[in-house]
Phi, psi and omega in degrees: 000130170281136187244141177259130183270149194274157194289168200278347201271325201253036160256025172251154207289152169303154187265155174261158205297146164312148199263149187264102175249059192279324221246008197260006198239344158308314191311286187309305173324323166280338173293311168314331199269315195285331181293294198294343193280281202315003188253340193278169182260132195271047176286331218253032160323310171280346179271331197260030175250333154315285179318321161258352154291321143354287198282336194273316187273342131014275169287335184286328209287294194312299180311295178296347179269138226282136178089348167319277186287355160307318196280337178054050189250190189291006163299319205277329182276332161327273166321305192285307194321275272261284172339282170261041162264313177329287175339274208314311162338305199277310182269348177300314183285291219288314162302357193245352205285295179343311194290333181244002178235182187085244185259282194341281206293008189259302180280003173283329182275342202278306155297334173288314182272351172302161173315142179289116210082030168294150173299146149268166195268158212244137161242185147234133198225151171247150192238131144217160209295157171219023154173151186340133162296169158210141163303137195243145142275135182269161171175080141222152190056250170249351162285003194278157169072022182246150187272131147227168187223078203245174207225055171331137217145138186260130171281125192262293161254170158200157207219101180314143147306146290257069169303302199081357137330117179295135135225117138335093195235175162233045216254137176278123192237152165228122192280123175249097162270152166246181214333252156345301206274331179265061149270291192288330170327311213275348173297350206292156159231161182317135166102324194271148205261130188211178215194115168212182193246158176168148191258150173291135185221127174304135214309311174322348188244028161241233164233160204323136158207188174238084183246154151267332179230204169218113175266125182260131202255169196226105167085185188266157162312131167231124199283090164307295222218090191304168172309172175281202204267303205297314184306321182282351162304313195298313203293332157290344191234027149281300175268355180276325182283321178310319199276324167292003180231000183283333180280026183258185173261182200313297155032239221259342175269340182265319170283334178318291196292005161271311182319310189276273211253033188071337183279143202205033167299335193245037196270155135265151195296340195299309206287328190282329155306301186315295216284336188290337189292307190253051140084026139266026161329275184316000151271321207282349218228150167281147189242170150323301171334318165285332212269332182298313216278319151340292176312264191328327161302323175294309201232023183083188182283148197290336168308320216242014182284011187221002156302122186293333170284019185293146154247197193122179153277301165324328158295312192277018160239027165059022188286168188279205278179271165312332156317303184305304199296330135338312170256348146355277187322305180255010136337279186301000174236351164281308167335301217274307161332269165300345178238022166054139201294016105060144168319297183290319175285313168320281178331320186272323162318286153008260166314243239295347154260011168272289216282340162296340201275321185274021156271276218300325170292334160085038166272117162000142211226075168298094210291286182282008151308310178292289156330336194250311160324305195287336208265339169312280166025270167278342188288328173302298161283354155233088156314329178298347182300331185286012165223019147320117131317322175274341193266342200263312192290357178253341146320307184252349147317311185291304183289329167310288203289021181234306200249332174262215232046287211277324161337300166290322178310250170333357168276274190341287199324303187300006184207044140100046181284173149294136172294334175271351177276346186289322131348286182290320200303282168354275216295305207280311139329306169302313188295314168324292208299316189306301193277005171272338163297315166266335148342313206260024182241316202286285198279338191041046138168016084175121184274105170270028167243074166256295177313313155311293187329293164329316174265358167279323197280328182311004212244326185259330178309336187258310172284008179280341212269307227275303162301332168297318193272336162321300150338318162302316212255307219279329186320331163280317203257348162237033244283287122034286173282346164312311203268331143311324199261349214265320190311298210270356186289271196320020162265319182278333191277328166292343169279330170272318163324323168268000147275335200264313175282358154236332164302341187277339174287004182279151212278330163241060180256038214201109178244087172329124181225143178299134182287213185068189174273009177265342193271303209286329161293339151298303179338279175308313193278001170288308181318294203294313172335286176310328169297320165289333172242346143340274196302356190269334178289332194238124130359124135289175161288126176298195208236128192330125201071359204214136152345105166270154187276117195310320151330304166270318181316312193271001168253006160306300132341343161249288200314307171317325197281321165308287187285351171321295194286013162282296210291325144335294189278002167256337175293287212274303183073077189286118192279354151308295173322284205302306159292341184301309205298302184313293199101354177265124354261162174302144196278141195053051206270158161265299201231161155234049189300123223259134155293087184219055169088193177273083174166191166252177163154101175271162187213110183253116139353110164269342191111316222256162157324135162050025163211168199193157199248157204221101175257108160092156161219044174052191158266031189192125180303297188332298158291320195308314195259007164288318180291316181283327175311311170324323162213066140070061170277115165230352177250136144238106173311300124234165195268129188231142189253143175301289167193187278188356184281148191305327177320315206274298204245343197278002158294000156347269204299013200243328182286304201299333200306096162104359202217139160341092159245155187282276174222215197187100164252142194243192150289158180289006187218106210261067174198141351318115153349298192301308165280334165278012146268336164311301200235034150298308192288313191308306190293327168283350190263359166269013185062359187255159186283128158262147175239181155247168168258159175192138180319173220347057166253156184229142095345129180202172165207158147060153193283004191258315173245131191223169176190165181251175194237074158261024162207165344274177192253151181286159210059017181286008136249055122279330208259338178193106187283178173078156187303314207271002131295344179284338179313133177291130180249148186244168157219110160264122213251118174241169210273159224004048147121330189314123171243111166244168148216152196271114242240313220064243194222036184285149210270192165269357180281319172287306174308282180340309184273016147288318175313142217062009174243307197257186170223207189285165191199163215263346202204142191225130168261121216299153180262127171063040190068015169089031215269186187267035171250103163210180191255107207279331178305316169310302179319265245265328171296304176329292163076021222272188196265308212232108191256147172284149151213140190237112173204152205254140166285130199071101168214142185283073207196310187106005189283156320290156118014117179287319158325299172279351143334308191265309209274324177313303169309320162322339197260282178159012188281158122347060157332098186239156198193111195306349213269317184277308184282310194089200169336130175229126163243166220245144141231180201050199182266190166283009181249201198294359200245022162279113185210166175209168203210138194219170227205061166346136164236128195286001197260333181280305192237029176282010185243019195298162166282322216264131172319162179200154206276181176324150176290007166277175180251156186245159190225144182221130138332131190242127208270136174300121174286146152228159173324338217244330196268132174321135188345182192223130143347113203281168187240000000 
């Protein structure tokens, strides 16, 4: 017998079978449908139940002609579109009827319509939980630095204040404790049953859930009914990896239990801004991603798990084929189980008992055939998932790294990558690009280190995963060797933290973008660009025997060489560059006042190149050192804190980033606690002093700048009790002449005991976001030409005021307000050349309905006030 030999071409590995997408356009029909029924009102019960009956018999009609399912041609895709939009029509209302009947949404409605300040209604409800609380630090306002708590849970009974009347419910709920009483909340576990008193509330003034109300509870919890037995294993081998991880450093104790199991109560925050800047969110969190890499460890890689080449644990303890897939299974629902049903966990749970079911079955194992089955699935059985954000990114996470992966992977490769880098690179890109139109609706704005970040942090994901669950399974039964083992799992977890915290120190790797459907769509056709022009930038293998042409090689090579140094100068931001481009900031700027939201944070002109001295940093790190990068702040002589509310201060760490500070001055009244222990612990672990202020001290940096201290006074909280009287007020003296003064967030009991200390001044930064309390006597002693207001867009406070708006311009000043403006800088002097020029930010105002200027910055001149001259012109 003759064997024939094969030709040289066909020792190269076979290309894999084409992905089978019979099931994505099903998929996708139930998904659009279930999205859109959770958006509806539910009167229109009877039209869409029409409307899916319709469609099923339809699909079946479509279905009985004769040759239809042989041919699988598009009569067949047809039909399951039909079908399973039907499905969904039909199971999206029977999951959502909870939402609109019973006691809750009757008194929700009820209260919605009532007089404005009406008490809300007060119940007693029995509960029980259906997911992990999770803890909030709040931090806005006068509430900053106050624990919220809030709890998923279906309400079982519920009993009107004081009716007294029973009713029997299913109601989907979101439970909230403050401050003191919500310590025993957060101990509650899935499953387990309580009984608390709590006012009703519309579900919206909590947090996104799929709730009919928000319950605000009143008191501790009374526990009816403990968990069931698996939720109380999970909820032991939870704290058991927490208490086996209390000796690591902050880190790396913080991050391990959100990598294995989700918890990310000890996470800090700064680090967890860090994982969000460069697109590694999805580390902080347990993910699909820990459940490939468990699974692979059992039965191998997902090609070879059927295979006489499979690996695994399950090969090297010889199990069958079916065995491996048994435990396979019940891996995946103990996974699901200790690390709680998550979006991202459903989707990888899924996938991975389809594909357990075709290992046991000895069927072929078809990742996106698999993938497009679990999301049909689950979208049937939870329609909210179909308005998840985490169930969509990870769901196009998957599809990236299944259908471009491998495709860019084989791009590389022919053009001469390492395979494996070729790989990571590929798998780590694709899931970028899919998943980049919707980041940038989330994040408002585009990482461009995510990808590096992302093949860095990959070197660590699987043994931070493999040693966190090691940890995990031995702790009850070995607590020791647990604790042992905790060591070396915090070398790789400490290795992504230190990736995630210096890609977010690069000064552009955070790239502003418009949210919205104006966003998601640059996004995407920017994807396809890059996508498209890619294969012109990398080389091929040239062709056996034959030369490349050197021609196109230099000019790959310059195009490359170009865009390298663009995306360099976006990265780095050179501030010379940066003004060329911009016009940000104006040559000779004074004062800056930073567009960071709903808080403060001023930039006072020192004189010297790249320093400035910083009153307040707002309530975002992010922002805060987005504004001093913007304009090439690297020194702060000092930070001086106003006062001690989170608006003001929890942006600290975002000042410290990258940069010199002198010291850290705060006020003499330490309240909240809680945020002036914050950012006690932040100036020590940054090595800088904190002082305090006090009234007549005086101050200067640099040859330009000096101020006085004129509040508070000592008994100033008697003479004006609350932390926002506590603020430091300044009077600031610039060189040729300029005077402003700086308010904080002093209330009117304070402003008032200012009169006789200070005089007019050229520039007023408005007291308390401009809110409608302030002392008009003060205003009019002051007199300024031009007042600042630092307010957050929308914000729920009503800043600024329109009153006070109008009585200012009435005094004859210039209103200007970062909510509007962006970024605002004060220039010239106190004589004709006082002007300003602002700096818009697009993540903040690409959605006004109201035109907004250019992304340059624009500058108007300020007419020299006299007692005589008319308002002044809004700029």
């Amino acid at each position: 017998m003759s064997v024939a030999t094969a030709p040289a071409a066909s020792t190269a590995p076979p290309r894999p079978p084409g992905a089978d997408f019979r099931l994505l356009l099903p998929a996708a029909s139930a998904w659009a449908v279930s999205a859109v029924l959770l958006r509806s009102e539910p009167g229109y019960g009877a039209l869409v139940l029409t409307a899916a009956v319709v469609a099923a018999f339809a699909g079946i009609l479509l279905l009985t002609r004769p040759g239809v399912l042989r041919r699988r041609g598009s009569a067949a895709t047809l039909a399951a579109v039909l079908l399973t939009g039907a499905a969904a029509a039909i199971a999206t209302p029977l999951h959502t009827a909870d939402l609109h009947r019973g006691p809750l949404p009757d008194l929700v409605r009820a209260s919605a319509a009532a007089e404005p300040g009406a008490a809300s209604p007060v119940v007693e409800v029995e509960l029980t939980v259906t997911g992990d609380p999770k803890a909030h630090l709040s931090r806005g306002g006068t509430v900053g630095g106050q624990t919220l708590v809030t709890v998923d849970a279906v309400a079982d009974r519920v009993t009107p204040l004081p009716d007294r009347r029973t009713t029997r419910t299913r109601t989907p709920v979101t439970v909230m404790a403050r401050g003191t009483e919500s310590e025993p909340w957060q101990r509650l576990l899935p499953s387990q049953k309580v009984a608390a008193e709590a006012e009703v509330r519309p579900a919206g003034e909590g947090h996104d859930t799929e709730s009919a109300a928000l319950l605000i509870v009143h008191g501790l919890p009374r526990q009816l009914a403990p968990p069931s037995l698996p939720q109380r294993i999970a909820g032991r081998l939870r704290e058991g990896l927490r208490t086996a991880t209390d000796g690591l450093p902050a880190d790396a104790r913080g991050l391990l239990p959100g990598l294995v199991v989700g918890d990310t109560s000890r996470l800090p925050d700064d680090l967890d801004d860090a994982f969000r800047a460069t697109d590694l969110v999805h580390l902080v969190a347990v993910s699909g991603a820990n459940l490939a890499i468990v699974l692979g460890a059992l039965l191998g890689a997902p090609g070879q798990a059927g295979t006489p080449e499979r690996r695994g644990l399950a090969a090297v303890l010889g199990l069958s084929l079916r065995t491996g897939a048994l435990l396979g299974t019940a891996l995946t629902l103990a996974f699901v189980t200790v690390c709680r049903p998550e979006p991202s966990v459903l989707r990888a749970a899924g996938t991975g008992l389809i594909g357990m079911l075709a290992l046991a079955t000895g069927r072929p194992r078809r990742a996106v055939p698999a993938l497009a089955g679990a999301v049909l699935v689950l979208v049937l059985l939870d329609p909210f998932l179909a308005r998840s954000f985490g169930f969509l990114l990870s769901v196009l996470a998957t599809a990236g790294l299944l259908v471009l992966g491998p495709h860019w992977a084989e791009a590389l490769r022919v053009r001469r990558w390492p395979h494996h880098l070729a790989g990571a690179l590929a798998a780590t890109a694709a899931a970028q690009a899919l998943c980049a139109p919707v980041t940038v609706v989330l994040s408002g704005h585009i990482s461009l280190v995510g990808i590096p970040c992302n093949l860095l942090a990959e070197l660590a994901v699987a043994p931070a995963t493999l040693l966190g669950f090691g940890v995990l399974a031995l702790h009850p039964l070995l607590p020791a060797l647990a604790r042992l083992l905790a060591e070396p799992a915090g070398a790789p977890a400490g290795w992504l933290a230190l990736v995630a915290r210096r890609g977010a120190e690069v000064p552009g790797g955070q790239l502003a973008w418009p949210g919205g459907w104006f966003g998601t769509v640059t996004v995407a056709l920017a994807v396809l660009a890059a996508c498209w022009a890619a294969p012109l930038l990398l080389p091929r293998r040239a062709a056996p025997g034959g030369p490349a042409p050197v021609r196109r090689h230099w000019t790959r090579a310059l195009v490359a060489g170009v865009l390298t140094a663009v995306l360099l100068a976006v990265l780095l931001r050179p501030p010379q560059l940066t003004r060329i481009a911009t016009g940000w900031p104006p040559p000779g700027w004074r004062l800056v006042m930073c567009d960071i939201g709903q808080g403060d944070m001023l930039a006072l002109a020192t004189g010297a190149p790249g320093s400035a001295v910083v009153i307040d940093a707002g309530p975002d790190p992010n922002a805060a050192d987005r504004c001093l990068r913007d304009l090439g702040i690297t020194s702060v002589p000092l930070l001086l804190l106003t006062h001690f509310h989170a608006d003001h201060v929890e942006g600290v760490p975002g000042v410290l980033r990258g940069r010199r500070v002198g010291a850290i001055e705060g006020t003499t009244l330490d309240d909240p606690p809680g945020e002036a222990a914050r950012v006690a612990g932040w100036a020590a672990g940054a090595g800088v002093p904190l002082i305090r202020a006090g009234r007549g001290e005086r101050r200067s940096a640099g040859v330009e700048l000096a101020w006085d201290v004129v509040w508070p006074v000592p008994g100033a909280a008697v003479e004006a009790p609350g932390p926002n009287n506590a603020s430091v007020a300044l009077m600031v003296s610039l060189a040729g002449g300029l005077r402003m003064a700086l308010l904080g967030d002093l209330e009117p009991q304070a402003q008032s005991a200012l009169l006789g200390r200070v005089a007019r001044v050229d520039v007023l930064k408005v007291a308390h976001h401009g809110s409608a309390h302030q002392d008009w006597d003060l205003a009019g002693a002051l007199r300024p030409r031009l007042a600042l207001i630092s307010c957050g867009e929308g914000n729920a406070y009503g800043h600024p005021s329109p009153r006070t708006v109008d009585h200012l311009r009435a005094l004859g000043a210039t209103v200007l307000r970062t909510d509007r403006e962006g970024d605002i800088a004060v220039t010239g002097d106190s004589q004709a050349t006082l002007g300003v020029a602002v700096h818009p930010q697009p993540a903040h105002h690409a959605h006004h309905a109201r035109p907004v200027r250019p992304a340059h910055s624009t500058r108007e001149a300020l007419p020299e006030q006299t007692p005589a001259s008319p308002r002044a012109p809004p700029v």
